[in-house]
C-alpha positions as CSV (number, residue, x, y, z in Angstrom):
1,X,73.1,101.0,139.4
2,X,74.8,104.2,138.5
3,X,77.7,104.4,135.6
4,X,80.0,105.4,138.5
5,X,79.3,101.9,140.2
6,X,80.0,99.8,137.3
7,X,83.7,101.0,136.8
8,X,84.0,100.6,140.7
9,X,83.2,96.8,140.4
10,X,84.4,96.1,136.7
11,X,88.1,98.4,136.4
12,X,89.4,95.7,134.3
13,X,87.1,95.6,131.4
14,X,89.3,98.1,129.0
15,X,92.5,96.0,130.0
16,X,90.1,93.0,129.2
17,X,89.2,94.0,126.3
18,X,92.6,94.5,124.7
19,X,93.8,91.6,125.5
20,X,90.9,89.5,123.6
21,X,91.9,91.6,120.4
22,X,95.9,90.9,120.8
23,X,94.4,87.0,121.6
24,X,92.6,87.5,118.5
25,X,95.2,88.8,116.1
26,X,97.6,85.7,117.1
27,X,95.3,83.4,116.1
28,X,94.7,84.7,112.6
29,X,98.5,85.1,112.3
30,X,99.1,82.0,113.2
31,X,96.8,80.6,110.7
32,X,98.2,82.2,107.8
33,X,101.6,81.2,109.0
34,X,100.4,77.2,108.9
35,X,98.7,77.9,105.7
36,X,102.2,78.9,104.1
37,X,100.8,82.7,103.6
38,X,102.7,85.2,105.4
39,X,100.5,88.6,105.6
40,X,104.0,90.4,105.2
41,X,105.4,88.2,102.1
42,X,107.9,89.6,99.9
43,X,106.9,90.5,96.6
44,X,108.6,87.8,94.4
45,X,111.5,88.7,92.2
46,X,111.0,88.6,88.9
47,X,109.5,90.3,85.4
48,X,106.3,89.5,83.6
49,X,107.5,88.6,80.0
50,X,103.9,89.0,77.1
51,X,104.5,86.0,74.9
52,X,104.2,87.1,71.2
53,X,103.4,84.6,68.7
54,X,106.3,82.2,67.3
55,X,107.9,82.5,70.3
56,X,108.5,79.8,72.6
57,X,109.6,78.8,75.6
58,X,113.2,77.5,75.1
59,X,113.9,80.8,73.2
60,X,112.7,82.4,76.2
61,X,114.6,80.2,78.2
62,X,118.0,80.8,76.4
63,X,117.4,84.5,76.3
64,X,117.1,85.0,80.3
65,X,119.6,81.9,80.9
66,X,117.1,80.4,83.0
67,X,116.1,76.4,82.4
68,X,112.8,75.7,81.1
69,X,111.8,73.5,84.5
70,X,112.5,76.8,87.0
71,X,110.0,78.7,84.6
72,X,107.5,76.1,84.8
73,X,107.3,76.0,88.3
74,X,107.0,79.5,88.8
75,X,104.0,79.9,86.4
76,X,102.6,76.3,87.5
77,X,102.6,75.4,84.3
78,X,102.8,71.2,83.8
79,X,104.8,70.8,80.4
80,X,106.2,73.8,77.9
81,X,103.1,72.9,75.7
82,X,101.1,74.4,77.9
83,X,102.9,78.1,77.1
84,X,99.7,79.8,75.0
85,X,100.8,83.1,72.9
86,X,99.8,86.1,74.8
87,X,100.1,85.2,78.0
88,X,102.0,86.7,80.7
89,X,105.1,84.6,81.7
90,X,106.9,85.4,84.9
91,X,110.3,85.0,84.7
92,X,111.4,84.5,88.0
93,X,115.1,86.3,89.1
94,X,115.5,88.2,86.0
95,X,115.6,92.6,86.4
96,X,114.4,93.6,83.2
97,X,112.1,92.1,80.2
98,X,114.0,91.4,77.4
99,X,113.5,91.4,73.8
100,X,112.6,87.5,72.5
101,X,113.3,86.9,69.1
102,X,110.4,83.9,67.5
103,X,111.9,80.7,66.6
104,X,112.8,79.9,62.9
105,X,112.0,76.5,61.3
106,X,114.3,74.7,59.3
107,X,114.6,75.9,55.6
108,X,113.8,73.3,53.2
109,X,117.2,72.8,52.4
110,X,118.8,72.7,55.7
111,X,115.3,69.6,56.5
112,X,116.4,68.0,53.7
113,X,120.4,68.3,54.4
114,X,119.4,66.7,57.9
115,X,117.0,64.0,56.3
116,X,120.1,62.5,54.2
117,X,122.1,62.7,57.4
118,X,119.5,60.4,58.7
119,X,119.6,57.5,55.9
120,X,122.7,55.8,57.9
121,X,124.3,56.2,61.3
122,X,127.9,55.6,60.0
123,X,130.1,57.8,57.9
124,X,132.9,57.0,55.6
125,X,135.6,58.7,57.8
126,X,137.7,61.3,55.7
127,X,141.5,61.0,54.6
128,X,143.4,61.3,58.4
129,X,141.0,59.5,60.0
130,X,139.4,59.8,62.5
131,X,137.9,62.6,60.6
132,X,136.9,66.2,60.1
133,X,134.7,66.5,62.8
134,X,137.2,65.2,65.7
135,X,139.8,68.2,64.1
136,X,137.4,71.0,64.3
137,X,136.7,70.7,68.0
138,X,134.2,73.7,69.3
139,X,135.7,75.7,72.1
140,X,133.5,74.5,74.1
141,X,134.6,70.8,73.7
142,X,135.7,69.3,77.3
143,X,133.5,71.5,79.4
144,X,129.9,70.8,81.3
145,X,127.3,70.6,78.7
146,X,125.3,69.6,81.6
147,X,123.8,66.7,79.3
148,X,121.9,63.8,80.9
149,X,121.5,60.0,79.9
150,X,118.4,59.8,77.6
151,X,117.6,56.4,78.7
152,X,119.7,53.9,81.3
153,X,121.0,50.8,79.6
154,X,124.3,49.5,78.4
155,X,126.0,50.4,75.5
156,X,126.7,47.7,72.7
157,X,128.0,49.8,69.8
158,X,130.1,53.0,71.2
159,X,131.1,56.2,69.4
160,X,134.2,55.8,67.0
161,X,135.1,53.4,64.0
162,X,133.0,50.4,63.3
163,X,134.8,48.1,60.3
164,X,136.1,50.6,57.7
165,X,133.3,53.4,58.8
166,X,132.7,55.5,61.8
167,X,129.8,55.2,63.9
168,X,128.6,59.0,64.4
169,X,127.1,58.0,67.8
170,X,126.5,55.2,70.7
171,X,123.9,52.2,70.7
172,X,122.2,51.8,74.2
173,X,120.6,48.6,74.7
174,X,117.2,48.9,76.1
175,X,113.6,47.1,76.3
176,X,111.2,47.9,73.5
177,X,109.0,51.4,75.0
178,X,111.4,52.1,77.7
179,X,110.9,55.6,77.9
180,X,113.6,58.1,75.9
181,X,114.2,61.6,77.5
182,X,115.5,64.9,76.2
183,X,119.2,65.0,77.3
184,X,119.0,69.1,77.3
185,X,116.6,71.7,77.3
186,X,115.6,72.4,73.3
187,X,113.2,72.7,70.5
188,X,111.8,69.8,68.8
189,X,113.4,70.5,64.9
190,X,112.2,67.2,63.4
191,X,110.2,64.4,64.3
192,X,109.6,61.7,61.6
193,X,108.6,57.6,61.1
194,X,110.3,56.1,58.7
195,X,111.0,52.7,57.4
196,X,114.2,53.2,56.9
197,X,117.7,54.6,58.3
198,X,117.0,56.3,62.1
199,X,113.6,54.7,61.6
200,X,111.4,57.3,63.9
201,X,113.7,59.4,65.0
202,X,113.5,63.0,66.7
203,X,116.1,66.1,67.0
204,X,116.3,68.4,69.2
205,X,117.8,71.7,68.9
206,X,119.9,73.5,71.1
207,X,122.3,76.0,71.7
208,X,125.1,76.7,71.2
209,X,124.6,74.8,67.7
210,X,123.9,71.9,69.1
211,X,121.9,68.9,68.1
212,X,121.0,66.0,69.7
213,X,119.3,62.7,67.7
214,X,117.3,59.7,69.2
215,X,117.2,57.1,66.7
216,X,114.8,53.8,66.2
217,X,112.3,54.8,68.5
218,X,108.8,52.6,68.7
219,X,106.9,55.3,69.1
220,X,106.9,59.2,68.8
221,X,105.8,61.6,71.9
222,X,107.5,65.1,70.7
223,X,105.9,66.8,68.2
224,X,107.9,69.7,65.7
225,X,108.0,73.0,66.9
226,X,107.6,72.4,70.9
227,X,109.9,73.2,73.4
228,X,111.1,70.4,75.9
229,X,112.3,70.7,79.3
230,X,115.4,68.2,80.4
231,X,114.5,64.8,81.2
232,X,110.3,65.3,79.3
233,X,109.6,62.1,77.5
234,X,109.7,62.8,73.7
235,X,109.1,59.1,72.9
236,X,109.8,55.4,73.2
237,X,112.9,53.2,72.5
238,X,112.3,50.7,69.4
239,X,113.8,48.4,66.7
240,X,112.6,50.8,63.5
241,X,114.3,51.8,60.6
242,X,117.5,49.5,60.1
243,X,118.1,48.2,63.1
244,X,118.5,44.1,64.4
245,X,117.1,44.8,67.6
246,X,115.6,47.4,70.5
247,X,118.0,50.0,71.5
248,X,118.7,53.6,71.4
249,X,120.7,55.4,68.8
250,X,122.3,58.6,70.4
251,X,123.8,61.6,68.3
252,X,125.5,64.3,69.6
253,X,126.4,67.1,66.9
254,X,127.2,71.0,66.8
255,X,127.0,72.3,63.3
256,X,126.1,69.4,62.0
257,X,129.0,67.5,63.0
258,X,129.2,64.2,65.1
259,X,130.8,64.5,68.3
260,X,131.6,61.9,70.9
261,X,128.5,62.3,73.4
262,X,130.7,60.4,76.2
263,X,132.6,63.3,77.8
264,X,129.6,65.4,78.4
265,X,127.3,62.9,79.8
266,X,127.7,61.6,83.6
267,X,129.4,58.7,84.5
268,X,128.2,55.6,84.4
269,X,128.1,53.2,87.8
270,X,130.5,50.9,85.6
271,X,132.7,53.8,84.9
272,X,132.6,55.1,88.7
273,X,133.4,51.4,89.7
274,X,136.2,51.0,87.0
275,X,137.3,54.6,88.4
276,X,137.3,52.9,91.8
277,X,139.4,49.8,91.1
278,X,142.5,52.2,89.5
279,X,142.9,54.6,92.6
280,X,143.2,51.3,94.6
C-alpha cells in the first residue's frame, strides 16, 4: 500500500497523537499535585543564615524576631540542640541576613550573685514594703509577655508576703516527674542539683532581661548553654532542696528582680470561672 493510501484511511493519527501527549501531561501533573509538589512552586521566602560558632539559636531567634518553633520547622530540625555550628539555617520571612552576635556565659561573679539568690525563695522585704522590686516596675510591666504555664496544677503558696518575708514567686502543686516546660523561648544560663535551697533548679534567660526559675525539680533535662523552644521539657517537678513536698517553684525576674509572674501568664479555668460568676 502506497504512503498516499495510508493518510487516506488513517487522517486522524497526528490529531491522535496529540492528544495522547496532552493525556499524558495531565497525568504527571496530577501526580505531582497529590504528592504536595507543584512543578511551578514558589521559591520560599526567606535568607540562609551560616551559623558561626558560640552562636545559637535563641540569639538567632531574637535577632530576626522570629520564635525558635517557626525556625525549626522550616529547617526540620526536632529540638534547638540539633542546630550544629556551620550550618546553613533558613530563616524563613526574613529579607536580609543579619549580623548574630555569640552568646556570653555568665561571669563568675554574676553565677555566683545568682547562686546566693538561690539559697532561699523568700526575701526580707525592704523598708515600704512591699519592696524595691514592685517600685521599679519595667516599662514593659502589664503588657503580653506571651508566657505560658510551666506545668498545670494549683497553686498553694502565691507571689507576695509570706509571715514577715516575701515569697519572690508561686508554689504549683504537682505529682512528683510531672513534666516542667520552658514558659518562653531562651537559653539555658544555669542548671544545677543541689541539696539545698531551689534544690535542682534551672534558669532560663531571656530578653528583655528577663529570667525565669524552676525550682525543686526531681530531675534535670536542660543542660547550660542550649537554647529551648516554648513549651520543650527542661526537666521534672520534685521535692529537692528545701521543700515539704512535690511542687513547682516559679520565678519570674528582670534584672534580677522578682516580679509577680500572675499578670503575664494566661488565665487559669478557676480564674475564667471566678471571671464568669462577677459579670453575672
Amino acid at each position: 500500500m502506497a504512503p498516499n493510501d495510508i493518510r487516506k484511511i488513517n487522517p486522524s493519527l497526528k490529531f491522535d497523537f496529540f492528544r495522547a501527549v496532552v493525556f499524558l501531561l495531565s497525568v504527571v501533573f496530577l501526580f505531582f499535585i497529590l504528592l504536595g509538589i507543584s512543578p511551578a512552586a514558589a521559591p520560599k521566602k526567606g535568607v540562609y543564615h551560616f551559623v558561626a560558632k558560640g552562636v545559637t539559636l535563641y540569639q538567632i531567634s531574637l535577632s530576626y524576631k522570629i520564635p525558635i518553633a517557626k525556625i525549626l520547622e522550616a529547617n526540620g530540625l526536632s529540638s534547638p540542640s540539633a542546630l550544629k555550628a556551620g550550618q546553613n539555617l533558613f530563616i524563613p520571612g526574613a529579607t536580609a541576613v543579619l549580623r548574630v552576635k555569640p552568646s556570653a556565659p555568665l561571669s563568675p561573679k554574676e553565677r555566683q550573685d545568682l547562686e546566693t539568690s538561690l539559697e532561699s525563695e523568700e526575701r526580707t522585704p525592704a523598708p515600704g514594703f512591699p519592696g524595691l522590686w514592685e517600685k521599679e516596675k519595667p516599662p514593659w510591666y502589664g503588657k503580653e509577655l506571651d508566657l505560658i504555664w510551666p506545668i498545670q496544677g494549683q497553686i498553694n503558696s502565691p507571689y507576695g508576703p509570706r509571715g514577715n518575708k516575701f515569697h519572690a514567686g508561686i508554689d504549683v502543686a504537682s505529682p512528683s516527674y510531672q513534666e516542667v516546660k520552658a514558659a518562653m523561648d531562651g537559653e539555658v544560663i544555669l542548671a544545677r542539683s543541689s541539696a539545698t535551697g531551689y534544690g535542682n533548679v534551672v534558669v532560663l534567660r531571656h530578653n528583655p532581661g528577663l529570667s525565669t526559675i524552676y525550682g525543686h525539680m526531681s530531675v534535670i533535662i536542660a543542660r547550660e548553654g542550649e537554647s529551648v523552644r516554648q513549651g520543650q521539657a527542661i526537666g521534672g517537678v520534685g521535692s529537692t532542696g528545701r521543700s515539704t513536698g512535690p511542687h513547682l517553684h516559679f520565678e519570674l525576674r528582670h534584672n534580677g528582680k522578682p516580679l509577680d509572674p500572675m499578670p503575664h501568664l494566661p488565665l487559669t479555668i478557676e480564674q475564667l470561672l471566678e471571671n464568669a460568676a462577677k459579670k453575672k
